[in-house]
N, C-alpha and C positions, 0 to 999 in steps of 0.2 A: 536372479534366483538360483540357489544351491542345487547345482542338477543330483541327485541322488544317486550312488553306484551303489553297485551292489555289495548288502551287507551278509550274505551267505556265511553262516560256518558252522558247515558239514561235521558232526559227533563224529570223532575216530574212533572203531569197534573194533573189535579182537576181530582178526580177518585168518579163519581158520588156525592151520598149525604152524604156516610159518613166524606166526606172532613170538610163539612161543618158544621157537627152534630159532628167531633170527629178534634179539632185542633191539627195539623201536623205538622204546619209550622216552630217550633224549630227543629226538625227530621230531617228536606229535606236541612234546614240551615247545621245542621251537614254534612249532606253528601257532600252538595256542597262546604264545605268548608275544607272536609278531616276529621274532627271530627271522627272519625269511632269508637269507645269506645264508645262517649259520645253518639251517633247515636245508635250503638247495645244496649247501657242501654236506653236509651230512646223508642225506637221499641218492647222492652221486655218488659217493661211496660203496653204500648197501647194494647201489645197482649194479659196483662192477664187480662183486662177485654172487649178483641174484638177479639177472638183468629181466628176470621175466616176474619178478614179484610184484602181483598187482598192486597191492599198498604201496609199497616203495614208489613205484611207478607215479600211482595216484598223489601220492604227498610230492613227490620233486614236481608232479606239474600243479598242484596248487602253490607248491614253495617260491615257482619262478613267477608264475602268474601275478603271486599277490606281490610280487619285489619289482612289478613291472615290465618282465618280459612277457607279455600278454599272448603273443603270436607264437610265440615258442610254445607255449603253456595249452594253448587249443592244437597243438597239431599232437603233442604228447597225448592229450582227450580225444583226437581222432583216432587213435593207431591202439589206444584202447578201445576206445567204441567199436573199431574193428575187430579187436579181437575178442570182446565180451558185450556182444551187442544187444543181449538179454538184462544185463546189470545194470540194475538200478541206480546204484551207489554212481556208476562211470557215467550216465547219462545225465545224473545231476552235476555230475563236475564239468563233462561238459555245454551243459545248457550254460552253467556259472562263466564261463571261458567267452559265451558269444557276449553275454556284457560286459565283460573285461573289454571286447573289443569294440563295446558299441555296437554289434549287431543285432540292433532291437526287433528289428523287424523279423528278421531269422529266428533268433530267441523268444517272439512271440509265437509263432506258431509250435516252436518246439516246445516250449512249457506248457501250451496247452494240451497237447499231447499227452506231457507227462501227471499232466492234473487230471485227465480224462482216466492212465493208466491206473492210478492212487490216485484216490480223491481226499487221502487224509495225510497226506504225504507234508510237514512242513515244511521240508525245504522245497519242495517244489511249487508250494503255493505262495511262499516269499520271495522265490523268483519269479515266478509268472506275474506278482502286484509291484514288484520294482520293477519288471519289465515294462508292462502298462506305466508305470509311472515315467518313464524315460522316455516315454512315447507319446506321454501329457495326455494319455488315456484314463482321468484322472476318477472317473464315477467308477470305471471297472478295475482300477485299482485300490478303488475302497473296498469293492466286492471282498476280493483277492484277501487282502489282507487281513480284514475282519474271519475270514477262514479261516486263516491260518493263526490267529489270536483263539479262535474256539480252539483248536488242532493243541495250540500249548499258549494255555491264556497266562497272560504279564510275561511274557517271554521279550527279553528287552531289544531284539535285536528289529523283532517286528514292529513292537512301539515307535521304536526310531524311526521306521520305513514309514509308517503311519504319521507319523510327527510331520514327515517331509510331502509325505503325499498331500498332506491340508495346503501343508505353505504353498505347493506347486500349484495346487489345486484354485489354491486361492489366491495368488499372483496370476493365474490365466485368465480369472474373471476380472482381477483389476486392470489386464491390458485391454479387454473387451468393454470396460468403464462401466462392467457391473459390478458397483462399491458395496451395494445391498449384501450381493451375496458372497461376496471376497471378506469383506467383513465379520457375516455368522460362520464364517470357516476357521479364521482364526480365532473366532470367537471360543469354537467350541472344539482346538486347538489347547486354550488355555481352560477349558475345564477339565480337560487330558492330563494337559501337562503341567498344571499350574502356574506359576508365570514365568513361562521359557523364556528366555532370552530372545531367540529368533525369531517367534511369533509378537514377540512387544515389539521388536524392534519392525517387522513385519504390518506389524497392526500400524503400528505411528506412522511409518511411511505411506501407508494405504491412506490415513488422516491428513496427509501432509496434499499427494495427487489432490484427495476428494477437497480438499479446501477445506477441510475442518480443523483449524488450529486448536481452538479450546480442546476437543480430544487429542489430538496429536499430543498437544502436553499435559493430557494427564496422565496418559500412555505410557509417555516418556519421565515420569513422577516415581509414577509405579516401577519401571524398571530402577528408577537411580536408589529406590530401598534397598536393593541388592547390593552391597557395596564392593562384589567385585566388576561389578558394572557399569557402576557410577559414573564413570570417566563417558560412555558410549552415550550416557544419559545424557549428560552436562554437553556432549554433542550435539546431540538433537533438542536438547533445549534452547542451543542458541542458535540454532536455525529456524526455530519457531519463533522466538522473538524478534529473529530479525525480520522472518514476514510480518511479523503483528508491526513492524515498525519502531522498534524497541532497539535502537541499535546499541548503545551502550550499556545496556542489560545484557545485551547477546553480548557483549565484549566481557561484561564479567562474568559470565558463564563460561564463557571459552576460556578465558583467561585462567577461573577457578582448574577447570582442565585440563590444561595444561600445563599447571604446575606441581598435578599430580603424576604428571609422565616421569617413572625412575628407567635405571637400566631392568630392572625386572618387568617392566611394563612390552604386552606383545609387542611385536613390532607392526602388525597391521594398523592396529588401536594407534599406537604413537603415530603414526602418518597420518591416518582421519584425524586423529586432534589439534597436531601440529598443522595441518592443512583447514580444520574450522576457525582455528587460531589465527591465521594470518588473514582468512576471509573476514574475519569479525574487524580485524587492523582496517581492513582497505571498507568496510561499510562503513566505519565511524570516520573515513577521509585520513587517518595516520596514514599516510603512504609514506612517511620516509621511516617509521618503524617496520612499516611492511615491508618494505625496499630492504630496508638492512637483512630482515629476516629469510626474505626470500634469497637473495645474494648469499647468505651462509647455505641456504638447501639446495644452492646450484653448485656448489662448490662438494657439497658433502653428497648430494644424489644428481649428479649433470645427466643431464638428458632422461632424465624419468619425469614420464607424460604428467603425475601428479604437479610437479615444481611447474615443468611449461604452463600449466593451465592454471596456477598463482599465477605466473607473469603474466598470464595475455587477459586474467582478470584485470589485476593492477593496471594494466596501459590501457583497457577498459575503461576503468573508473577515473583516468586520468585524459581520457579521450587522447590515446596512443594509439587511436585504430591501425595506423599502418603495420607497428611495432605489435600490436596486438592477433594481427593477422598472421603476421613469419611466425609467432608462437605458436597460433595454431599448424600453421602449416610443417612446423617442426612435430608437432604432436602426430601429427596424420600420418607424416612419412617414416615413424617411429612404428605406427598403428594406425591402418589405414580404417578400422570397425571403429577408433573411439569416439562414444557415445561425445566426450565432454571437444573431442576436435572438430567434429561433423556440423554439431549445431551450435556450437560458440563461432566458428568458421562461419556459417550462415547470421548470423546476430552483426558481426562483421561486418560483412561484408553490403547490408542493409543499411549501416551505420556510415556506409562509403559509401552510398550511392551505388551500388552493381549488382542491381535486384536481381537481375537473369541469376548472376552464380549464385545470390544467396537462394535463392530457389533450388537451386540445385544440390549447395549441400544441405538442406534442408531433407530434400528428398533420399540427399545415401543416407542420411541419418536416418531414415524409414527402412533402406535397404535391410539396415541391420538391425533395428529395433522397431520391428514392427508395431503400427499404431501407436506409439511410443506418445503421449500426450502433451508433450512440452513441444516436441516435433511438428503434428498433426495441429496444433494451437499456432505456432510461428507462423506456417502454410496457410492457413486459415483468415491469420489474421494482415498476410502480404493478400491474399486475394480480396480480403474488404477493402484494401487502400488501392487495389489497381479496378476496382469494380466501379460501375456505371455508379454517382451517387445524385439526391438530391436534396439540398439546403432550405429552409423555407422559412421568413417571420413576417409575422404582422406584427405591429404595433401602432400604438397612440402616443401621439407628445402631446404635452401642453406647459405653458410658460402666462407667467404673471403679464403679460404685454398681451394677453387674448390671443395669443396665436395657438392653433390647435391643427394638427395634422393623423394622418391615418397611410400606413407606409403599410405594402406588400413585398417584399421584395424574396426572390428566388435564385439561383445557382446552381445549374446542369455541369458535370463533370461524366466524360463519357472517355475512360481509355481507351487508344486503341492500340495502344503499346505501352512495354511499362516504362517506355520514355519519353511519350506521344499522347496527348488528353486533348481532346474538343472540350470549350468553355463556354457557356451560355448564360447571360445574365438575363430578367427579368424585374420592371422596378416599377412599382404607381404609386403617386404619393398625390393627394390630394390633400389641402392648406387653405382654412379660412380665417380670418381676427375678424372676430364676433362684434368689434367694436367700428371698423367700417366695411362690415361685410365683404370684404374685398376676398375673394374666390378665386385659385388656382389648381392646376392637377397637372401632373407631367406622367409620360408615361416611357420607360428607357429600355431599348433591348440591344444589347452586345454580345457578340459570336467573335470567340478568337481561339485560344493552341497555350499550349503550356507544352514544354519541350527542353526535355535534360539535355543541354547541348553535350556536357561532359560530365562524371558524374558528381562534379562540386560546383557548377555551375547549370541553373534552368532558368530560363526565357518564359515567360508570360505576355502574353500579347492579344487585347481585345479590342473590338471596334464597332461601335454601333449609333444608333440614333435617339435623340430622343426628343419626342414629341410635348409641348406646353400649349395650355391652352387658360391665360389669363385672364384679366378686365379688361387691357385694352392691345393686346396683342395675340394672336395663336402665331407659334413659330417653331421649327425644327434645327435643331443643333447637332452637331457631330461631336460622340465620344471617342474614347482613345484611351486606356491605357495601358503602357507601353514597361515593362521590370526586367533587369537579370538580377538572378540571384546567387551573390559568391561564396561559399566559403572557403577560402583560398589560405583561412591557417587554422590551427587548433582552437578551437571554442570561440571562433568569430565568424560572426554573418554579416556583411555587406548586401544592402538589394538598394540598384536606383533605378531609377524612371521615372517617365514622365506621365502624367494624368490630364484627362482635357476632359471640363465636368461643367454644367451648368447648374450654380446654385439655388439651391432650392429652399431652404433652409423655413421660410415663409413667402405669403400668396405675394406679398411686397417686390421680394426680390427676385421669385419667377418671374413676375409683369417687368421687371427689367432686362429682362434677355441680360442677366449677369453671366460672361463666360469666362472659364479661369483655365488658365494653364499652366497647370503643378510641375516644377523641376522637384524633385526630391532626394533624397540617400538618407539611409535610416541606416546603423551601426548598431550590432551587438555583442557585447564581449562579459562572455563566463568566464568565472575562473575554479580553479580546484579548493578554492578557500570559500566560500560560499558567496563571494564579493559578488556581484554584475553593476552591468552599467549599459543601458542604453541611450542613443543619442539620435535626433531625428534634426533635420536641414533639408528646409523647401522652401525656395523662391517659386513666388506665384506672379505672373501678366496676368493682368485684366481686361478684358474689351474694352475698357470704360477709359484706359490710359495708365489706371492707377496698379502697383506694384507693392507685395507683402513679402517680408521677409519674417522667417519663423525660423526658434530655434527651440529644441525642447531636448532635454537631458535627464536621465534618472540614474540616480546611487539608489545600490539596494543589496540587501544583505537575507542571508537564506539563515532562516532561526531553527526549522522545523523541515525535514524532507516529507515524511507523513503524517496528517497531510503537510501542503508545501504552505509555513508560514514562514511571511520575509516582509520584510518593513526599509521603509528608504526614502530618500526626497527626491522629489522631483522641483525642476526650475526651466519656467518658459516666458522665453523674449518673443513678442512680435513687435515688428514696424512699417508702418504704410507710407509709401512717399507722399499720396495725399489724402490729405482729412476731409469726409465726408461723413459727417456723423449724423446728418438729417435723414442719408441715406443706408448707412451702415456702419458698423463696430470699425472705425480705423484710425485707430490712434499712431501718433508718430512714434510712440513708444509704449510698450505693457511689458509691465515684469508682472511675475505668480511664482511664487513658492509655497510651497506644501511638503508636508512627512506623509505617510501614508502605513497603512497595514494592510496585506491580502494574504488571505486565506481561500486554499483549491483543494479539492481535492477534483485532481484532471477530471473531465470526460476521454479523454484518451487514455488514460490507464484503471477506469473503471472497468468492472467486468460486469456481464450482461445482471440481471436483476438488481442493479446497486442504484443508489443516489448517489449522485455528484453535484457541486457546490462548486462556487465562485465567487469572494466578499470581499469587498475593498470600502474603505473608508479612510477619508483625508482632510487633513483641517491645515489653514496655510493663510497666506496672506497676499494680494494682485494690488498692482501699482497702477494707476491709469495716466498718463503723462506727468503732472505734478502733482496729483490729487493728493490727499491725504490716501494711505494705505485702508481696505477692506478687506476684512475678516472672508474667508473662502471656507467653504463645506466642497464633499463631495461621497455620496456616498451610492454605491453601485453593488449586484447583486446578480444572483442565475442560478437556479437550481432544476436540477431536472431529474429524471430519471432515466438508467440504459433498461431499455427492452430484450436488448442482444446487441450481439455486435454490429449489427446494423441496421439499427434502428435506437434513436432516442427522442425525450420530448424534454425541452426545459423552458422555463418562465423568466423572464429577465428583467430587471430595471434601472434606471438612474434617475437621482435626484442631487441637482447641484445649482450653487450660484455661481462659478466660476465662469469670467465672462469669456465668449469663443471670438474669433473673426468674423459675426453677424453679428452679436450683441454681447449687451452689459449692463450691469444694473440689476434684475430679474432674475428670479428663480426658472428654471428647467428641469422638467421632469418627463421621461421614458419608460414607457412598460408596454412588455410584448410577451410572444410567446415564439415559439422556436422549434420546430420539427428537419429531423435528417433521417434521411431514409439511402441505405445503400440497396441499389437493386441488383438483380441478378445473382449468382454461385459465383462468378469467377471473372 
């Protein structure tokens, strides 16, 4: 926010006889016209042969003051104030002197002084409401100033002080995240002053914090009629399309933008544009236009914080976190306050695994911008992820074979560091076929650790029991299992381990104490082209002797980032070395291929009162040894809604024929319901 200095200027009067005896009038010219050099030489002059004329005096120490010798310029106003300690005239210049140097605090009590002396006095009443204003004493610098408007009303010098006292006034409320009332400030800003520049631009960004995009651009609408504007417009326009999700909208917004940058264009404006301009590049994925473009701004401005923080966006969006981090940390050690190094450093460093420091520069970033919302929101939302949580669904299956089950199942996660979790599972599943009443229930409970060994590598590890009680057996089995999780290059995750489970699937195969011991590794590889590919490999032992080998692979492609639609085939091999099919799904060979479409929009990037969605559907074709080929559905579903950030509820189902490693033939169908609940602050 535009801190406001002071816009004082003191009327020069006929100051007795030496006005008349000693001409002035090129001096006063100077001043009122900014001159302030040519005002200081000219005032040095008069003084060396009038060294004690109060005007003269008076003018060289506003001359130097306002040419920025500030200190020089108060102590000339002291040595006056010494010598004419009754003058009014000197005691306004130097009230004027203490916020030249920032002494607000001094400068308020002494303006009130002089407001108490003259109470109609206007300069002293538009110094005392700039003062309050610099001191974001912002209701009593309305007082002030509306005074001083009675005192000499539409006087423009006050207007402007007033202009700035709303914006200040109303940027303090929207760091306090009262939008209400930050809002009817500039509101009634712009019935002031009609459609200011500063207060639209002012307004849109208060739309922007509050989440209201539809005003944000019409905000931003409003200012681009102005058309020496336009360009600040077509800015902020494409920044609001890019949150609605619109990215190549915002590309030709920016784009339109930037091609109205000439050499006559400010030079502030051409860096915001040229700087939404390469942001628009790198959100539509052109990174090697960005690339090129940045590479010319490193050359033409090297080491200016705006260019660093295009690069460490770019190696950002291209998951360069390492290379993205020296960016930042070049930014820091440029400027240790910047807002864009503090908490991109923190986002960083989150992205790497090394929560403690992103914690921390999370928090300098508070140092310096207090309550700052995108700051206080990052902090907020590292505390839900390291916070006690708990998972919870029930559901019902049922399938054309009469088999019908009712599953509970739960998940305790209890940090006790942000690299150290306690894990707790909870499971009951109870399974009958209506057709030979045959009646199971198993009940499983596993305690284990989850543990960042390093931070691109975590360990998960649980262990427990679980209780069955069949037709013609009750028996207790031991669970296990056992994961590391790597990501040991750019946009790939490896996790293996092993799993030790007894299936449950129906009452059939609980009454056989079926136990399986899962070898597995599951691979996933993104890329900066919207490709992926995931890949899953599990060899399973059985109690029983018998041995599966699985292999399952998906292509898929990113159509849509908001929400995320991506379509792609999936293809899965199993083979069992022995066939028991009276007993269960184990063919010596199953092929299935399927296309698929899903549509998300995350529950991790939902914010609190929002719906989120989950939709997939697939149509495909499974092989069963030599069979002739069968037509494959599969369609799956979850919608729910976030409460806050810690807390949601959603509904979920699946309906498919697509045969698994228990069966085949038969329809399958799942629907449940789904609650998470984070507890605790922190």
């Amino acid at each position: 926010m535009k801190t406001l200095k002071s816009i004082i200027t003191i009327t020069i009067t006929l100051f007795v006889l030496q006005v008349s005896a000693q001409n002035m009038q090129d001096g006063f010219t100077y001043l009122e016209t900014g001159q302030y050099a040519k005002a200081e030489q000219f005032f040095t002059t008069i003084l060396k042969d009038h060294p004690n004329n109060k005007t003269a005096r008076l003018c060289y120490g506003r001359a130097i003051g306002l040419n920025g010798k500030t200190e020089t310029a108060q102590r000339v106003f002291t040595k006056l104030l010494e010598d004419y300690p009754n003058d009014y005239e000197v005691k306004l210049n130097y009230g004027e002197s203490l916020l030249w140097n920032n002494n607000f605090s001094e400068a308020k009590t002494y303006y009130k002084n002089l407001v108490t002396e003259n109470s109609n006095s206007f300069a002293a009443l538009l110094g005392f409401a700039n003062t309050l204003s610099n001191l974001k004493e912002y209701e009593a610098a309305l007082t002030y100033i509306n005074k001083a408007l009675e005192v000499s009303p539409g006087n423009p010098n006050a207007l402007t002080s007033k202009k700035y006292i709303y914006l200040g006034y109303a940027y303090q409320n929207q760091q306090a995240q009262q939008y209400d009332k930050a809002e009817m400030l500039l509101t009634k800003n712009l019935e002031l002053f009609g459609d200011d520049k500063d207060t639209l631009l002012n307004l849109a960004n208060l739309y922007l914090i509050w989440e209201k995009l539809d005003q944000a651009e019409a905000t931003y609408k409003r200012l681009a009629e102005q058309p020496e504007h336009k360009t600040q417009a077509l800015n902020g326009l494409a920044l609001v399309t890019h949150l609605k999700g619109k990215e190549k909208q915002a590309l030709d917004l920016s784009t339109e933008a930037y091609k109205r940058i000439t050499d006559a264009t400010e030079a502030t404006i051409a860096q915001q544009t040229t700087e939404r301009y390469a942001q628009a590049l790198i959100w539509n994925k052109k990174y090697k236009t960005a690339q090129t473009l940045i590479d010319q701004l490193i050359t033409d401005y090297p080491n200016q914080n705006w260019v660093l923080a295009l690069c460490a966006t770019l190696n950002i969006y291209k998951s360069n976190f390492k290379q993205s981090l020296a960016d930042y940390n070049q930014i820091l050690a440029n400027d240790s306050t910047s807002f864009d190094g503090n908490l991109g450093k923190a986002n960083v460093l989150k992205a790497l695994g090394r929560f403690d420091e992103a914690y921390t520069s999370a928090k300098n970033t508070l140092k310096f911008y207090n309550n700052q919302k995108d700051a206080v929101n990052f902090i907020n939302i590292m505390n839900v992820n390291f916070s006690p949580s708990l998972d919870s669904k029930a559901s019902h299956t049922f399938d054309n074979g009469d088999n019908k089950a009712y599953t509970f199942n739960t998940n305790v996660t209890y940090p006790l560091s942000r690299r150290l979790s306690l894990l707790g599972n909870y499971n009951y599943r109870t399974t009958n076929n209506t057709i030979t009443n045959n009646t199971a229930n198993s009940n499983n409970l596993s305690l284990g650790l989850a543990y960042q060994v390093v931070p691109n590598i975590t360990f998960k590890g649980t262990a427990g029991l679980t209780s069955a009680k069949a037709e013609s057996t009750d028996y207790t089995q031991l669970l296990t299992d056992l994961s590391f999780t790597i990501k040991a290059f750019k946009l790939q995750t490896l996790a293996m381990g092993y799993k030790r489970q007894v299936e449950s699937f129906n009452a059939d195969l609980l009454d056989r104490e079926l136990v399986q011991n899962n070898y597995y590794a599951n691979y996933n590889l993104s890329t900066n082209v919207n490709l992926g590919w995931y890949t899953q490999l599990m060899h399973t032992a059985q109690n029983d002797g018998n041995t599966r080998n699985l292999v399952f692979t998906s292509l898929y492609y990113n159509l849509l980032p908001k929400p995320n639609l991506k379509v792609g085939v999936n293809y899965q091999y199993i083979t069992f070395k022995d066939q028991v099919p009276t007993i269960y799904f184990s063919p010596e060979k199953f092929n299935a291929y399927e296309v698929f479409v899903n549509l998300i929009k995350d529950e991790a990037t939902a914010k609190p009162n929002q719906w989120f969605y989950n939709v997939t559907g697939a149509f495909g074709y499974q092989f069963i040894e030599d069979d002739p080929k069968q037509t494959t559905y599969r369609l799956q579903g979850a919608f729910g809604y976030k409460f806050s950030e810690r807390s949601l509820l959603n509904i979920y189902g699946t309906h498919s024929n697509i045969a698994s490693a228990t069966a085949a033939g038969f329809t399958f169908t799942e629907i449940g319901l789904r609650f998470k609940w984070v507890l605790g602050k922190k």
